[in-house]
VEXDREN-2710 file (C-alpha; in Angstrom, 1 decimal):
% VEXDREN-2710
k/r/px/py/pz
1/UNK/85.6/20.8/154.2
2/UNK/88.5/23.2/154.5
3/UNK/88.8/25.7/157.3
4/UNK/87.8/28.9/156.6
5/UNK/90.4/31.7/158.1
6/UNK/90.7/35.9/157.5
7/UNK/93.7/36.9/155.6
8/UNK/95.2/40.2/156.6
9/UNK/98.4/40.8/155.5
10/UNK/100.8/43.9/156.5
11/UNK/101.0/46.0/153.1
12/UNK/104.2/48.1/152.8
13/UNK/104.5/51.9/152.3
14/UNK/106.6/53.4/150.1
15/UNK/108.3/55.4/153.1
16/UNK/109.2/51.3/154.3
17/UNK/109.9/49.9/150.9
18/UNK/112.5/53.2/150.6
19/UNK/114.1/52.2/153.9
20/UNK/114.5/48.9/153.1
21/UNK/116.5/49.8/149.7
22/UNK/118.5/53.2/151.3
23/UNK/121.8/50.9/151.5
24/UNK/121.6/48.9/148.6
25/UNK/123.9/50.1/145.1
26/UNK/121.8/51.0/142.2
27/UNK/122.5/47.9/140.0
28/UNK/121.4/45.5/142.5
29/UNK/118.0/43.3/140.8
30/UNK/114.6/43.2/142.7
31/UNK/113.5/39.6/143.1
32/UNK/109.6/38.7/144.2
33/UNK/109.0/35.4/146.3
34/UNK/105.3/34.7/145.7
35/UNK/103.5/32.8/148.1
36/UNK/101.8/29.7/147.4
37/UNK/99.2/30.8/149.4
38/UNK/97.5/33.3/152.0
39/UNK/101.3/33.8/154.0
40/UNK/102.6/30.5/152.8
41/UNK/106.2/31.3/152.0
42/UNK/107.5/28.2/152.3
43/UNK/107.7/26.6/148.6
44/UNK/107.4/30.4/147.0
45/UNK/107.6/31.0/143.4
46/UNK/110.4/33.7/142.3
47/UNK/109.8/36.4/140.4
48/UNK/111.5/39.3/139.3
49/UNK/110.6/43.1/138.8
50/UNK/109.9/44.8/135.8
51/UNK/107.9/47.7/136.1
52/UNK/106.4/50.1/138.7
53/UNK/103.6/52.6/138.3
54/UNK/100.4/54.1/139.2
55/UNK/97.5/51.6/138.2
56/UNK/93.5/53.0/138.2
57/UNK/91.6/50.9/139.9
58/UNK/87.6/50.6/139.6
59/UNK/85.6/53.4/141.0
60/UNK/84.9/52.7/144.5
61/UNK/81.6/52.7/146.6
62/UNK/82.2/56.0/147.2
63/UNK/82.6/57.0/143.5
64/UNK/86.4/57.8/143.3
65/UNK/88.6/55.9/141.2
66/UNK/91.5/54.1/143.7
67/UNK/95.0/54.5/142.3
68/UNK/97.1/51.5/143.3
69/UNK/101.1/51.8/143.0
70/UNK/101.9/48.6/141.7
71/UNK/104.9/46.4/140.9
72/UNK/105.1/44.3/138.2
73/UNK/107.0/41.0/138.3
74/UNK/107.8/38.6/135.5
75/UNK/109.6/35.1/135.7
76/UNK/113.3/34.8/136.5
77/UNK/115.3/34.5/133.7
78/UNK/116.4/30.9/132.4
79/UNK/114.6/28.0/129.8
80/UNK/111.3/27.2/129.7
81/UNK/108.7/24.9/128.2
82/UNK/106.4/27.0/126.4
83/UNK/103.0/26.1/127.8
84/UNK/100.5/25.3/124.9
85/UNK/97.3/25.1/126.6
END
C-alpha cells in the first residue's frame, strides 16, 4: 500500500511572479515544467504559456464564487504523434 503524505505547496502571488520577471525583455517565452507528481520535479514535462486570465470557479461553501488567475500552458512546439485513442 502506498504511503499516504499531505501536499502543500507554496502558491505564488502576483506581487512574486512580477519580481521574478522585472529584469527579463519583453520577447523572452514563458516555459512551464510540470511535475510528475506532488513536488516531483525531477523527470518534469515542459510546457509553454499561452494564455492568462481570471477563471470563475464553483461557488464556495460560503456561497461566493472563487475567481482563480490562471495560466494556461500548451505543449512545446515541435512533431508529434497524434494520439488516436
Amino acid at each position: 500500500m502506498a504511503e499516504m503524505f499531505e501536499h502543500i505547496p507554496h502558491v505564488w502571488t502576483a506581487a512574486r511572479l512580477r519580481e521574478a520577471l522585472a529584469d527579463l525583455p519583453d520577447e523572452t517565452p514563458i516555459h512551464i515544467g510540470v511535475a510528475d507528481g506532488p513536488g516531483d520535479f525531477e523527470g518534469y514535462g515542459e510546457y509553454v504559456l499561452v494564455e492568462a486570465e481570471p477563471v470563475e470557479m464553483d461557488v464556495s461553501a460560503s456561497g461566493a464564487a472563487e475567481v482563480r488567475f490562471t495560466l494556461f500552458a500548451d505543449a512545446r512546439a515541435g512533431a508529434y504523434y497524434l494520439d488516436t485513442d
